[in-house]
DOLUM-620284 format. One line per field, with one value per residue (C-alpha): residue number from 1; residue in one letter; z, x, y. Coordinates in steps of 0.1 Angstrom, whole numbers, plus 5000, padded with zeros to 4 digits. Layout:
N
num NUM,...
residu A,...
c3 Z,...
c1 X,...
c2 Y,...
# end
This chain:
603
num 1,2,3,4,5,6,7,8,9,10,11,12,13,14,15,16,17,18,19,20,21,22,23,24,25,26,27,28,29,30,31,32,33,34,35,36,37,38,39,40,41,42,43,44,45,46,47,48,49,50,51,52,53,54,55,56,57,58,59,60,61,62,63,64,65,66,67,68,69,70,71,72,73,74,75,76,77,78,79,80,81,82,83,84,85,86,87,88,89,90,91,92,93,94,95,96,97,98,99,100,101,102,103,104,105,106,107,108,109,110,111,112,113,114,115,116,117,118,119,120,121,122,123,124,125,126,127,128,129,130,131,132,133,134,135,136,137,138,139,140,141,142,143,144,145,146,147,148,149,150,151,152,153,154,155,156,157,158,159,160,161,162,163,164,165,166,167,168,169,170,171,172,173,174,175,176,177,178,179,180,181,182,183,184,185,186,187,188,189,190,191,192,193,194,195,196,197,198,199,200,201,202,203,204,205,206,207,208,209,210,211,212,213,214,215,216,217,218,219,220,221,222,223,224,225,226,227,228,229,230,231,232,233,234,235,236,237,238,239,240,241,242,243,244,245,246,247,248,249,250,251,252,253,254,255,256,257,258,259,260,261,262,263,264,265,266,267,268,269,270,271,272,273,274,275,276,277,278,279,280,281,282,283,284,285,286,287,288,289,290,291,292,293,294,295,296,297,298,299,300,301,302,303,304,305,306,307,308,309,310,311,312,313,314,315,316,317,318,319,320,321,322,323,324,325,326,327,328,329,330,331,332,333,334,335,336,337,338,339,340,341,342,343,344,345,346,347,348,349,350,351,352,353,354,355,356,357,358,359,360,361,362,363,364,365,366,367,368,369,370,371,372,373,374,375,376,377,378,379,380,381,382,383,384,385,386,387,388,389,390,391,392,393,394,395,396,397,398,399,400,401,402,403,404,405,406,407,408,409,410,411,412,413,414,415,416,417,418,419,420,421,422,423,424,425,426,427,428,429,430,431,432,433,434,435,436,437,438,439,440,441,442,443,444,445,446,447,448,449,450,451,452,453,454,455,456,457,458,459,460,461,462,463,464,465,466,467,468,469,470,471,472,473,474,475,476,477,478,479,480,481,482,483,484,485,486,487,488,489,490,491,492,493,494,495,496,497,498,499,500,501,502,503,504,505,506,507,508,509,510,511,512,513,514,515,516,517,518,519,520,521,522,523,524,525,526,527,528,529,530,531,532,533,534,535,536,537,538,539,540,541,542,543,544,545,546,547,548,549,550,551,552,553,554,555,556,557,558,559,560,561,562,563,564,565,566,567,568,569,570,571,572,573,574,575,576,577,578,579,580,581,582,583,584,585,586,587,588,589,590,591,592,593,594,595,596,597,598,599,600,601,602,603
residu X,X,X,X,X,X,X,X,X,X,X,X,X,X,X,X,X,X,X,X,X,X,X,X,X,X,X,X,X,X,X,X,X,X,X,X,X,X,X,X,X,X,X,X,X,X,X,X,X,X,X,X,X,X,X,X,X,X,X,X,X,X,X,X,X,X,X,X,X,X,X,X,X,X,X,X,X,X,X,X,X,X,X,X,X,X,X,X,X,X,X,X,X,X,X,X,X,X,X,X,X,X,X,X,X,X,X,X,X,X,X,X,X,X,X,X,X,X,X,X,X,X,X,X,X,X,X,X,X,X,X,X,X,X,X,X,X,X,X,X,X,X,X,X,X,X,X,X,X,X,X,X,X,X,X,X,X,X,X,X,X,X,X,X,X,X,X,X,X,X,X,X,X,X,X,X,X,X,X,X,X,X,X,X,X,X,X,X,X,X,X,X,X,X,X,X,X,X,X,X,X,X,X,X,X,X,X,X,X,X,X,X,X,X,X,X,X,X,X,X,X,X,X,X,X,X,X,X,X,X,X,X,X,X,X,X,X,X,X,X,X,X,X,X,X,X,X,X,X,X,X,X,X,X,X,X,X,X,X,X,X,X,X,X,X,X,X,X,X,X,X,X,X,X,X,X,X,X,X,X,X,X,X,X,X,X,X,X,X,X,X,X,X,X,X,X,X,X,X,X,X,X,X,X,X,X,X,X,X,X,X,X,X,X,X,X,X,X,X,X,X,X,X,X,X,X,X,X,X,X,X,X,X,X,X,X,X,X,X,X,X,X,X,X,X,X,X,X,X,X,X,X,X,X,X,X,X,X,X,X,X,X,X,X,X,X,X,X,X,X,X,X,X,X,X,X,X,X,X,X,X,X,X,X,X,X,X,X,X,X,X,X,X,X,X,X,X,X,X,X,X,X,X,X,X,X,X,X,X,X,X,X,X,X,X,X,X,X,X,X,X,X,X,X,X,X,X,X,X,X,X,X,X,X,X,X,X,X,X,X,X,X,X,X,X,X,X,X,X,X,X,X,X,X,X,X,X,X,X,X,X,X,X,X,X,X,X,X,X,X,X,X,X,X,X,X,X,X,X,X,X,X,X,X,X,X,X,X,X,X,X,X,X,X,X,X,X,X,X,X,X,X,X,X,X,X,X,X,X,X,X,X,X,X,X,X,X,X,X,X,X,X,X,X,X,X,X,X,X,X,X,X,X,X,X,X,X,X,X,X,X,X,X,X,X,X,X,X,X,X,X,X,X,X,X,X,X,X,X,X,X,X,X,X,X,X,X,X,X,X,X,X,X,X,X,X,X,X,X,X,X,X,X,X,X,X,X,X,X,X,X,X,X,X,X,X,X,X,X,X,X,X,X
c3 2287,2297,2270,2282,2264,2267,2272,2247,2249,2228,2213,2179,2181,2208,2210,2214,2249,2270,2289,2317,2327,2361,2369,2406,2413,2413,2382,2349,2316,2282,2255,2225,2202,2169,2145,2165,2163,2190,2221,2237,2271,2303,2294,2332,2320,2317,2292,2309,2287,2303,2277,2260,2225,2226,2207,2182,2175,2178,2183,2219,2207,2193,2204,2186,2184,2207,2199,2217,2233,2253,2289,2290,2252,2266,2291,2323,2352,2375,2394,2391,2421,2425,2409,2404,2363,2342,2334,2300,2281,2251,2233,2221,2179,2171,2200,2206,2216,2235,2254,2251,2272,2285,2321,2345,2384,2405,2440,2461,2458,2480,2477,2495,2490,2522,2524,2553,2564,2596,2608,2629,2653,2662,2701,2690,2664,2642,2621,2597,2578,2548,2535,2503,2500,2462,2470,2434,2431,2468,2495,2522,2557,2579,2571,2598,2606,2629,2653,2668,2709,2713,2697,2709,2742,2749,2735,2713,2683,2659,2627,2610,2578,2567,2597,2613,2641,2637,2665,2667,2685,2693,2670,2683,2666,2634,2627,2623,2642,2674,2695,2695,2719,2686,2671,2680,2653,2652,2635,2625,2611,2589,2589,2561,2530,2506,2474,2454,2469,2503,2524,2560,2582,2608,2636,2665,2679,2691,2714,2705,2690,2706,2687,2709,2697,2701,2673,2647,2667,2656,2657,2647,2635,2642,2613,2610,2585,2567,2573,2552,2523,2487,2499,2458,2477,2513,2509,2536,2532,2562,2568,2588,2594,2570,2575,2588,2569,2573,2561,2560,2591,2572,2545,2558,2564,2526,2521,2521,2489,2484,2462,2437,2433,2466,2471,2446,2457,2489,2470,2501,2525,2540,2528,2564,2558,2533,2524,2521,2509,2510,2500,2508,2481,2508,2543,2570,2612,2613,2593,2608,2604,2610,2617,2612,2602,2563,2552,2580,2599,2638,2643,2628,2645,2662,2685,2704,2731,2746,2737,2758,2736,2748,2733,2747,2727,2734,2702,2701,2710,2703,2728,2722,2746,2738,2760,2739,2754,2725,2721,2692,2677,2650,2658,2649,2645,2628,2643,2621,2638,2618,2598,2616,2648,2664,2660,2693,2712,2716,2740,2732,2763,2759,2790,2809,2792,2766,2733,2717,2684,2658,2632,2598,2575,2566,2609,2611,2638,2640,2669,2675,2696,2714,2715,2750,2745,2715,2722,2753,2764,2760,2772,2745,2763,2733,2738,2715,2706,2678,2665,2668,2633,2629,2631,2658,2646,2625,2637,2618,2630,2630,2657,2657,2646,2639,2604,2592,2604,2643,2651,2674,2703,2722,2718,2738,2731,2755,2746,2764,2755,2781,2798,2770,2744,2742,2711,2698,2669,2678,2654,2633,2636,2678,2702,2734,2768,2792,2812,2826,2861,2886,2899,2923,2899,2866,2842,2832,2817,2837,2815,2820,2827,2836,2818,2852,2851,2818,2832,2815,2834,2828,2833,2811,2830,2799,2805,2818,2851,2836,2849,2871,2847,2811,2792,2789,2764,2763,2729,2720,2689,2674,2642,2644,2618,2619,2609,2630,2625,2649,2655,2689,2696,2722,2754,2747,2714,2729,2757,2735,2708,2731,2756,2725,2711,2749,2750,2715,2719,2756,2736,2708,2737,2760,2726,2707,2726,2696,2700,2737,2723,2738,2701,2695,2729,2723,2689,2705,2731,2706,2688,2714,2730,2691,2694,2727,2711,2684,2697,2740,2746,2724,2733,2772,2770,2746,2776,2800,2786,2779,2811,2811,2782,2800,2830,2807,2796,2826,2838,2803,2812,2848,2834,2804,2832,2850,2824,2808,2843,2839,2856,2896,2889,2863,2858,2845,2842,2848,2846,2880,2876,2911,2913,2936,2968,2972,2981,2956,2924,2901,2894,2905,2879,2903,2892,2904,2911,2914,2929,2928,2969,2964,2941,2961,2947,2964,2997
c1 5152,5190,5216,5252,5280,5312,5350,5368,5407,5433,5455,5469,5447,5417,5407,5368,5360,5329,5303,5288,5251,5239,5205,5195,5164,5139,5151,5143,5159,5153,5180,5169,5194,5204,5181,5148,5116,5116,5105,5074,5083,5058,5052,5068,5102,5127,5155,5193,5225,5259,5270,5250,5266,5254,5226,5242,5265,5239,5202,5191,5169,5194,5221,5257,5291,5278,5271,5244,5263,5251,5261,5286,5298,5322,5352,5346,5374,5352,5322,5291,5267,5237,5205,5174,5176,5203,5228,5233,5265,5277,5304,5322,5326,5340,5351,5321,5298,5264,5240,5206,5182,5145,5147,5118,5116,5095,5084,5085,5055,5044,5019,5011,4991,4977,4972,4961,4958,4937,4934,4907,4895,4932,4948,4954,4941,4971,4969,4992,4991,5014,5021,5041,5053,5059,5086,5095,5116,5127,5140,5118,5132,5096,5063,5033,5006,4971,4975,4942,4938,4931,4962,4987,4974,4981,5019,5016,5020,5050,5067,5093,5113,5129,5139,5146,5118,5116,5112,5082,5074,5038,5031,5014,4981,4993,4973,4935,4937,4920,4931,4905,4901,4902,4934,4974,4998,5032,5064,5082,5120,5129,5168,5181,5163,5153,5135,5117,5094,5094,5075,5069,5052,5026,5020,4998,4967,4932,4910,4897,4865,4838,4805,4774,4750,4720,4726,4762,4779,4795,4828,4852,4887,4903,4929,4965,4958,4987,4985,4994,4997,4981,4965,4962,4944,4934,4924,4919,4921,4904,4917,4890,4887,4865,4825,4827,4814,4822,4803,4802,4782,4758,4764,4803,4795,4792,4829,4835,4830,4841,4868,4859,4885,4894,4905,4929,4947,4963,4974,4992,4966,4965,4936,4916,4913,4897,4902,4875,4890,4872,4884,4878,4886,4900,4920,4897,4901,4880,4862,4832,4822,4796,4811,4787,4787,4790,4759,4742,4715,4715,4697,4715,4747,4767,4802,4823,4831,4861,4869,4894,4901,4925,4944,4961,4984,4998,5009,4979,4947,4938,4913,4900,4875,4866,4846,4829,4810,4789,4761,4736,4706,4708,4682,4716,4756,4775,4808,4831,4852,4881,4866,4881,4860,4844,4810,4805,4830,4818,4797,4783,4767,4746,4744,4751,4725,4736,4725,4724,4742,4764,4787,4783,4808,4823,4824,4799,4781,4749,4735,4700,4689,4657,4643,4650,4688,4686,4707,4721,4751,4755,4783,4791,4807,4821,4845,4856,4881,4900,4933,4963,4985,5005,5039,5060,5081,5062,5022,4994,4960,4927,4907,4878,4861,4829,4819,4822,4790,4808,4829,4862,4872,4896,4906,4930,4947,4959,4981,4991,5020,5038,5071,5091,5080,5086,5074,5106,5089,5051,5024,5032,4995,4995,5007,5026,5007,5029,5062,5093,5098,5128,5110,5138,5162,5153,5129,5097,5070,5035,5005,4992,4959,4943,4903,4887,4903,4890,4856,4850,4842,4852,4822,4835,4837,4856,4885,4917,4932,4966,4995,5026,5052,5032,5043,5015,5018,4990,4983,4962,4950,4918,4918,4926,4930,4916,4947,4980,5014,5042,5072,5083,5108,5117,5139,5163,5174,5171,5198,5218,5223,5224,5251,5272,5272,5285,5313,5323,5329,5347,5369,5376,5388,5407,5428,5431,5442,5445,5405,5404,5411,5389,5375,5365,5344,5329,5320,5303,5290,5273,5257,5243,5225,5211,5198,5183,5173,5150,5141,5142,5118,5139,5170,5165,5154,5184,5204,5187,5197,5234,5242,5251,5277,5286,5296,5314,5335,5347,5359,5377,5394,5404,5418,5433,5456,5462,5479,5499,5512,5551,5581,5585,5616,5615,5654,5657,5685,5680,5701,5694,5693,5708,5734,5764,5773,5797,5826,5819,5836,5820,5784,5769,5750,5721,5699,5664,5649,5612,5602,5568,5565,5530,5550,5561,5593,5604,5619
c2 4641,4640,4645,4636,4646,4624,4637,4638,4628,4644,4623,4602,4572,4569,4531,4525,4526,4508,4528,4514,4530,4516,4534,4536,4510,4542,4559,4546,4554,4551,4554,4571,4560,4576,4552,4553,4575,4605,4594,4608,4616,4628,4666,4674,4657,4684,4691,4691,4697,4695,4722,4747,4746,4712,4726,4740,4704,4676,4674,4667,4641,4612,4594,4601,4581,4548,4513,4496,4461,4436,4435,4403,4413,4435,4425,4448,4450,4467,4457,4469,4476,4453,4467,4452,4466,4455,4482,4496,4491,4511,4514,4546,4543,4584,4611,4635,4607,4619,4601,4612,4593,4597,4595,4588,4590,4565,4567,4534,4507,4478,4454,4423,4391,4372,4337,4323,4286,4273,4240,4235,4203,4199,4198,4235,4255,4268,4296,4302,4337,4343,4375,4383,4419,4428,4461,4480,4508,4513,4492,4481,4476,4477,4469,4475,4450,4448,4425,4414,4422,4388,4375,4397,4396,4357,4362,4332,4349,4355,4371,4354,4359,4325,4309,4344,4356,4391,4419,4440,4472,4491,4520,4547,4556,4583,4620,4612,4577,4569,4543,4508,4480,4452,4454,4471,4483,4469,4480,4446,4455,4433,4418,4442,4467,4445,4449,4422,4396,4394,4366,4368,4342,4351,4320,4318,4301,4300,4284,4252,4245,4231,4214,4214,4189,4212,4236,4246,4266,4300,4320,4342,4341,4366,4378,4397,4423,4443,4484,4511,4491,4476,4442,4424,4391,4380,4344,4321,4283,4260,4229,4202,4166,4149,4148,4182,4209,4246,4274,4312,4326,4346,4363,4365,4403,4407,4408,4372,4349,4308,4300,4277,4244,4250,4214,4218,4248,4224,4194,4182,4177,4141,4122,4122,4159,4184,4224,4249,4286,4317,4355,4387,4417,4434,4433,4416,4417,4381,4354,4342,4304,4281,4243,4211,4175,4174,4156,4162,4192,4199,4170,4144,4152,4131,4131,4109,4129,4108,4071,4040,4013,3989,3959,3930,3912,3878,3859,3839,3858,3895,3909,3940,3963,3997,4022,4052,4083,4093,4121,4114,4124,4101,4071,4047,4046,4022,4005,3989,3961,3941,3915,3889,3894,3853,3863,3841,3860,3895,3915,3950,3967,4003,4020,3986,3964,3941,3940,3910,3922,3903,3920,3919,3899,3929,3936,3958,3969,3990,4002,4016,4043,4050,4081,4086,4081,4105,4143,4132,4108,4075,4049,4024,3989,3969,3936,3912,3882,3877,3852,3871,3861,3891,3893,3891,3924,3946,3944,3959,3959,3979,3991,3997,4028,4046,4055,4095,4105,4108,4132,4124,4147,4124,4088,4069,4035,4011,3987,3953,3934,3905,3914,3901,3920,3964,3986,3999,4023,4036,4041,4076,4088,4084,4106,4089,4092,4078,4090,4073,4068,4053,4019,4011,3991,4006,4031,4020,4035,4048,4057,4096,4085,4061,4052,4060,4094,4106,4099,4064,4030,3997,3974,3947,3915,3898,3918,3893,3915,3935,3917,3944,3928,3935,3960,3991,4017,4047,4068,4092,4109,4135,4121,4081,4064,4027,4012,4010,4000,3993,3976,3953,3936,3905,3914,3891,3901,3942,3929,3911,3939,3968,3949,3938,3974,3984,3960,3966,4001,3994,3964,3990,4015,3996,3980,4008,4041,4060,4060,4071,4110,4136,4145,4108,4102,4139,4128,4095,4118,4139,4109,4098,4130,4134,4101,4106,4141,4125,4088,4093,4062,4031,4050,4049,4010,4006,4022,3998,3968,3979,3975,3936,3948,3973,3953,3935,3958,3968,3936,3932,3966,3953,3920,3940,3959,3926,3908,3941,3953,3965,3947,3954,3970,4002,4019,4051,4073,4104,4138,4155,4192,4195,4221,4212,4232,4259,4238,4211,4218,4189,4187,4149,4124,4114,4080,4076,4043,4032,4002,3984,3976,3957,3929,3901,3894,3933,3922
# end
């Protein structure tokens, strides 16, 4: 207990004064004011008077002469250092006031929680590890964390605080450690002390996951684990493609337990994918899993290993043809294809032998497997016709697609359009496959791949050849969706709006000088390269078919200067600053004269 005895000044009339108490984040006090019980404080507390004949005046155990106030009740000039306690403000009623308060000393705490979020099935598997420091008492500018050998080994790992990537630095194994082959310590300093919550953001990936067809396969995750401190949870949320199921391998080592409502603790997950969470009561170096088809055992599992579907668009007719390599051991599959398919205008070939097949109303398709074809692979040779009504701008359509019992590795769309036409905004759910390359006179577009490449054959004889000047856009995706929506646009109305935007902006700067300032064509400059930055493919076309505008502008510029030349002859008068000679005793107005010798009327 700390009794503080307040000066007292001599003088006629003392005016109440405020007192200001700011304790440090580690020390925490207790007033024990003048109208409350005694206070029982820890039995190792000490006693500590300023002045010893305090005991004979007041009693050490209440507060004398101060007024409790509120912190904003009283006007305070000075500024009070940043705590994480409010301060404690009094106010002086009578000289002699004393203080008594019941002081308490705290070492600093930490705790974290981990949560960690994997998505797995994607063209890399990201996991994303959260950890929440709770710091009391103490500022916190370190913390120390187990990185797996098998992250930190690759490189492609990372700590970052906000939007801040922090540095990190090897720790050397403490008194009583021995160095392992599973996991390094790192020291990662954070940007400043800080107490309070602090989250940090662990990033990196592993290899992809591969289902075998013979049997679930099983691995291990590995995990960032916090050291040297409190760990309140370790939860770990998996994120999958839905019909795949994932499972504890095991008994998850015994540490490992589901999370009930799991689904609800990601509301945001898109609706092709679903959430399983587990936790562990504490820290964890790796989670070991078991991945399958939901709703189905080992032997009903089936995977489309890689998939070509290509459609050809002309205004008029949709053709569609779409080359699967599948491995099943389900006896059949189910293919969905859009309801408006002819029924007499599609060929289905297994293998290379037809199948004389015909789609449901709804467009389904159901193929039947011999035992023979059953856990091994199979090529899947479907073709089909259909009216093309859609739009001319905005197109949706749907591809085909298998139903939830097959699992997607790779599938790649091909898409055909004639010359005139040019996707200015590709589907959202795709992923471009195709590059830009000089072809003598202009950039064009070349697909990545070609179907033979990817180990797929086209045996279709239904296909119509793919003409040089069509327009061939390749996409590629591990979670399709059936439908797709895109936008195109005709040439014509690409040239004319691209070249009128050129020769408006070289109209506006040959009329208007006050716009040819080097901050207005850096501005223009900069909007472009942003534009480029976030839309490269529509803007390089856009940049294509400027060029007719931009011809144009540069012929309005030449007959612009043309028809505002100046006069042949231009006078000006002039003061030389030619100083005379010695023996010249009055200085000489010299005149300059310029003459135009390319104008005719100069002789």
């Amino acid at each position: 207990r700390l009794a503080i005895r307040l000066p007292s000044p001599i003088a006629n009339w003392v005016e109440p004064a405020p007192l200001v108490i700011v304790p440090d984040d580690n020390v925490e006090l207790i007033p024990v004011e003048a109208n409350s019980l005694p206070s029982e404080l820890d039995k190792s507390s000490t006693e500590a008077f300023i002045d010893p004949s305090l005991l004979a005046l007041v009693p050490p155990s209440r507060t004398v002469g101060l007024t409790r106030k509120g912190r904003y009740s009283l006007p305070l000039r000075i500024e009070l250092p940043k705590r994480q306690q409010d301060p404690f403000v009094f106010q002086t009623e009578s000289a002699g006031a004393v203080l008594v308060v019941d002081a308490q000393y705290h070492q600093q705490t930490v705790s974290v929680a981990a949560q960690t979020s994997i998505k797995l099935l994607e063209p890399e598997n990201q996991v994303t590890q959260t950890l929440t420091y709770s710091v009391a008492y103490e500022a916190l500018d370190k913390v120390l964390l187990l990185i797996p050998k098998s992250v930190g080994e690759t490189g492609r790992w990372s700590v970052a605080f906000g939007d801040k990537i922090l540095e990190s630095r090897d720790v050397p194994p403490g008194p009583g450690e021995s160095p392992t082959d599973s996991w390094t310590k790192k020291r990662i300093s954070l940007p400043e002390a800080k107490i309070g919550t602090i989250p940090l953001t662990v990033r990196y990936t592993i290899p992809q996951v591969v289902l075998e067809h013979d049997l679930i396969p099983s691995f291990s995750v590995p995990l960032v684990r916090p050291a040297d401190v409190n760990t309140t949870a370790f939860d770990v949320n998996l994120t999958v493609p839905n019909g795949v199921h994932v499972d504890l391998h095991g008994d998850g080592d015994g540490v490992w337990k589901p999370l009930e409502n799991e689904q609800a603790s990601v509301p945001s997950l898109p609706r092709q994918t679903r959430n399983t969470a587990f936790t562990a009561s504490q820290p964890q170096d790796k989670i070991s899993l078991l991945v399958s088809l939901e709703g189905n055992d080992v032997s009903g599992m089936s995977t489309l290993e890689k998939g070509w579907i290509q459609t050809w668009l002309n205004g008029k007719i949709r053709m569609d043809h779409g080359v699967f390599l599948l491995n099943c051991d389900r006896e059949s599959i189910s293919l969905r294809l859009p309801p408006a398919t002819h029924k007499g205008r599609i060929s289905v070939r297994l293998d290379g032998t037809p199948l004389p097949l015909r789609p449901t109303p709804k467009g389904e398709l159901t193929i039947s497997l011999t035992p023979a074809q059953l856990g091994r692979s199979i090529t899947l040779d479907v073709w089909y016709q259909i009216p093309d009504d859609s739009n001319q701008r905005h197109v949706e359509m749907e591809l085909p697609h298998f139903d939830q019992g097959v699992l997607v590795r790779t599938l790649y769309w091909q898409l055909i359009l004639p010359g005139n036409l040019h996707v200015v905004r590709p589907p959202s759910d795709w992923t471009p496959e195709y590059t830009w390359q000089w072809n003598r006179f202009f950039w064009g577009r070349v697909p990545s791949y070609q179907m033979e490449e990817i180990g797929l054959r086209n045996n279709s004889t239904d296909n119509p050849p793919i003409s040089i000047e069509a327009n061939q856009y390749l996409f590629s995706s591990y979670h399709p969706t059936p439908e797709v929506s895109f936008y195109v646009l005709d040439r014509s109305w690409i040239v004319l709006a691209s070249s009128g935007l050129a020769l408006l902006v070289g109209l506006v700067l040959i009329y208007f000088p006050r716009f040819r300032y080097a901050g207005s064509l850096l501005g223009l400059g900069i909007a472009l390269a942003a534009t480029i930055f976030y839309h490269p493919a529509p803007v390089l076309l856009a940049l294509q078919a400027s060029s007719f505008g931009v011809v144009l502008a540069l012929v309005a510029c030449y007959v612009y200067r043309i028809l505002n030349r100046d006069d042949a002859w231009n006078f000006h008068t002039n003061r030389s600053a030619w100083v005379a000679p010695n023996d010249a005793s009055n200085p000489v107005e010299v005149y300059s004269v310029i003459v135009d010798e390319s104008d005719p009327k100069v002789e």
